[in-house]
C-alpha positions as CSV (number, residue, x, y, z in Angstrom):
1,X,14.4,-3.6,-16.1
2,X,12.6,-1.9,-13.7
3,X,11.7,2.0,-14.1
4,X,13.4,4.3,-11.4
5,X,11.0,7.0,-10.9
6,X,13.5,9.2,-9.4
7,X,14.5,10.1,-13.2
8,X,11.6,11.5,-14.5
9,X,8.9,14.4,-12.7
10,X,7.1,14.3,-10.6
11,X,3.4,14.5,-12.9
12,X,5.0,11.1,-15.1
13,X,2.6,9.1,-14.0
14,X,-0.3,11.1,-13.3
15,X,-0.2,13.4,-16.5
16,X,2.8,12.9,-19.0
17,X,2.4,8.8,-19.2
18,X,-1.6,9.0,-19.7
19,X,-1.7,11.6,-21.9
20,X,0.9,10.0,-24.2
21,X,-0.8,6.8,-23.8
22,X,-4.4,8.5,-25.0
23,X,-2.6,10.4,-27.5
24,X,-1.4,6.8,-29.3
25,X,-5.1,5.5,-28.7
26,X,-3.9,2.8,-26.1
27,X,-2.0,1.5,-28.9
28,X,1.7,0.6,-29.9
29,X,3.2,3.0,-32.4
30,X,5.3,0.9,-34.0
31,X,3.2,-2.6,-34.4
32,X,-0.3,-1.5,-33.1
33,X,-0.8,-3.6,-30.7
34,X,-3.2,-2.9,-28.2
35,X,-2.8,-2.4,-24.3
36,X,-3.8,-4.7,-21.7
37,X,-4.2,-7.6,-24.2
38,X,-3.5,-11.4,-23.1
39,X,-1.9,-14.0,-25.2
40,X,0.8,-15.8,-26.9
41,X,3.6,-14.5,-29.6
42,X,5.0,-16.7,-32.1
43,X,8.1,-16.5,-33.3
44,X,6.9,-14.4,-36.2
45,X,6.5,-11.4,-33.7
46,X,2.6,-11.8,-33.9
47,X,0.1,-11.7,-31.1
48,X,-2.3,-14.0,-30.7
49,X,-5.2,-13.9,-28.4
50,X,-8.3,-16.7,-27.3
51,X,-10.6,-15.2,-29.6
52,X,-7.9,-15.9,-32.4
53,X,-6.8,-19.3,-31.6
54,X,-11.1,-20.3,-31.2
55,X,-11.9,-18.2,-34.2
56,X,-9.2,-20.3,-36.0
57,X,-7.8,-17.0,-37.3
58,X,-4.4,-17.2,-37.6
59,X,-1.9,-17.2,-40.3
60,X,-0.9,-20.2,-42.5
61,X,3.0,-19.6,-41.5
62,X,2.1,-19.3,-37.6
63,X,-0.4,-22.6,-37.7
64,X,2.5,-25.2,-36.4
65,X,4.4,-22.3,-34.3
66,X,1.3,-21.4,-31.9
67,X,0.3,-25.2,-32.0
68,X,3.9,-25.9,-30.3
69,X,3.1,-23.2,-28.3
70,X,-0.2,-24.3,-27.3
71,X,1.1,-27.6,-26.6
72,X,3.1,-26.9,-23.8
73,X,-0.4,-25.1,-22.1
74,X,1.3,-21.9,-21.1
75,X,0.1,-18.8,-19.4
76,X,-0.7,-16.2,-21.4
77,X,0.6,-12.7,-20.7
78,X,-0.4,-8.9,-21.1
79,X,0.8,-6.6,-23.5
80,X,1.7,-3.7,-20.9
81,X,2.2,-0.7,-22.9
82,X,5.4,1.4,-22.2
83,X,6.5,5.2,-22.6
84,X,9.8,5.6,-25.0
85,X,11.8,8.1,-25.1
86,X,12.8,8.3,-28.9
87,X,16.3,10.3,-28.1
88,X,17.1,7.8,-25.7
89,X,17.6,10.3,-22.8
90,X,15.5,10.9,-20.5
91,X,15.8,14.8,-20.0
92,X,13.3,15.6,-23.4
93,X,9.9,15.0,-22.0
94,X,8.1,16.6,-24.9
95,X,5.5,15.1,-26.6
96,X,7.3,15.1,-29.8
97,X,10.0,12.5,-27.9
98,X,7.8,10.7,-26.0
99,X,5.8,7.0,-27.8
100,X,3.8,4.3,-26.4
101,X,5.3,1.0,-27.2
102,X,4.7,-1.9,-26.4
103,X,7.8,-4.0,-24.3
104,X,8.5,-5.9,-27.1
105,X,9.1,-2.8,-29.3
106,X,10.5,-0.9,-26.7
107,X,13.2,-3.6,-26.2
108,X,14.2,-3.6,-29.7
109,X,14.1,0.0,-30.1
110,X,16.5,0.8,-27.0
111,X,18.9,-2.7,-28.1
112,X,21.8,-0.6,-30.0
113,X,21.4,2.3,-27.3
114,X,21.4,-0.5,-24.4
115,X,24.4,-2.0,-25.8
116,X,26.7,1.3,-26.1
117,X,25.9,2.1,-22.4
118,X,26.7,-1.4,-20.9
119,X,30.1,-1.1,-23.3
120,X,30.4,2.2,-21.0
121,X,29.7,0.5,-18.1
122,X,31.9,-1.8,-18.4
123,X,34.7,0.2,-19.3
124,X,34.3,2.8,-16.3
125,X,34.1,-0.2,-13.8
126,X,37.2,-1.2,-14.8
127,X,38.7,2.0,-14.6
128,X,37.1,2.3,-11.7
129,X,39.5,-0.9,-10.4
130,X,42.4,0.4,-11.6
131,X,42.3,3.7,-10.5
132,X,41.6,5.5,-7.3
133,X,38.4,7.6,-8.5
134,X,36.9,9.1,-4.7
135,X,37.5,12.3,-5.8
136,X,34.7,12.3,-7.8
137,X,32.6,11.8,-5.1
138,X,30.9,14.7,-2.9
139,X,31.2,13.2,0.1
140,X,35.3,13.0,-0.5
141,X,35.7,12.8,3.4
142,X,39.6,14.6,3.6
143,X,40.9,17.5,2.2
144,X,42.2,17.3,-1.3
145,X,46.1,18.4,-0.9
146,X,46.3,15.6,1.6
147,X,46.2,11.8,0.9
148,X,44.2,9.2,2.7
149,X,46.2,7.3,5.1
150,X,47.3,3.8,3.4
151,X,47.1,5.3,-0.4
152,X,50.7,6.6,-1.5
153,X,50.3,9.5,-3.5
154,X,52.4,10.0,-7.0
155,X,55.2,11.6,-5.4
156,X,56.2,8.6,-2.7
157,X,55.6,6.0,-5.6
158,X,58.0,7.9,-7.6
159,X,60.8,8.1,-4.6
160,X,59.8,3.8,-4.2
161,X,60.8,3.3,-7.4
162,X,64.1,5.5,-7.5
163,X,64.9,3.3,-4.5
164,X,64.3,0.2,-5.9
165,X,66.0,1.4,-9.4
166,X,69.5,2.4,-7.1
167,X,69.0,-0.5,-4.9
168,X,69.2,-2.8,-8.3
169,X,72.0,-0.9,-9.9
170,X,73.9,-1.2,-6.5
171,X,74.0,-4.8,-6.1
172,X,76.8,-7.5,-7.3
173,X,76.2,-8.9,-10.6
């Protein structure tokens, strides 16, 4: 997903993200892979550059994995390292909360916290059908005591529904 800068200072990239990234020696916390490398992954979760797959160093359980992989001739791609935040919110921008991972890890470590917030998502948007939620909004165009034109408030549903409750009880069975 892409970053929205908007969330974060204004020095992110210019001071916070490099010294994070210097402070981790260009390196993934959690698997150590370094940034700016270009290869393949196995299914494993190794990395594998053109030096290994020439050098012939690569594990005895990867061997048929990257040679499917190498079959197909595909690109290879960069390890871009990432800045986590290990709390999961993005108002702690202290070094103790901040680590450079790479996407792969960074994926996995925000998975469970991903998952809770599209389970909020979800359930807010369909709140969000189901009731009339403007008021939440600054820009709330019309006074408060007054109703938009169109929208009923509580009190003339209520009075719709004693009609239609007499209305019933009135007629012949």
């Amino acid at each position: 997903m892409p970053i929205d800068y908007s969330k974060y200072p204004d020095n992110w990239l210019s001071e916070i993200r490099p010294r994070i990234l210097e402070r981790d020696a260009h390196c993934c916390k959690f698997c150590g892979i370094a940034d700016r490398l270009e290869g393949w992954r196995v299914p494993s979760g190794k990395f594998y550059t053109w030096g290994d797959w020439e050098s012939s160093y690569i594990d005895p359980g990867d061997e048929n994995a990257l040679a499917k992989v190498m079959k197909k001739k595909p690109k290879p791609y960069k390890i871009v390292l990432t800045v986590a935040h290990l709390d999961h919110k993005l108002i702690d921008h202290s070094d103790e909360n901040l680590a450079a991972l790479c996407q792969r890890c960074h994926l996995n470590y925000d998975r469970q916290a991903s998952a809770r917030q599209r389970i909020q998502n979800r359930r807010y948007s369909w709140r969000k059908k189901q009731f009339h939620l403007d008021f939440l909004s600054d820009t709330w165009p019309f006074p408060s005591s007054s109703p938009p034109a169109g929208r009923p408030n509580s009190g003339a549903k209520g009075q719709n529904l004693k009609r239609l409750r007499t209305r019933r009880s009135n007629e012949p069975s």
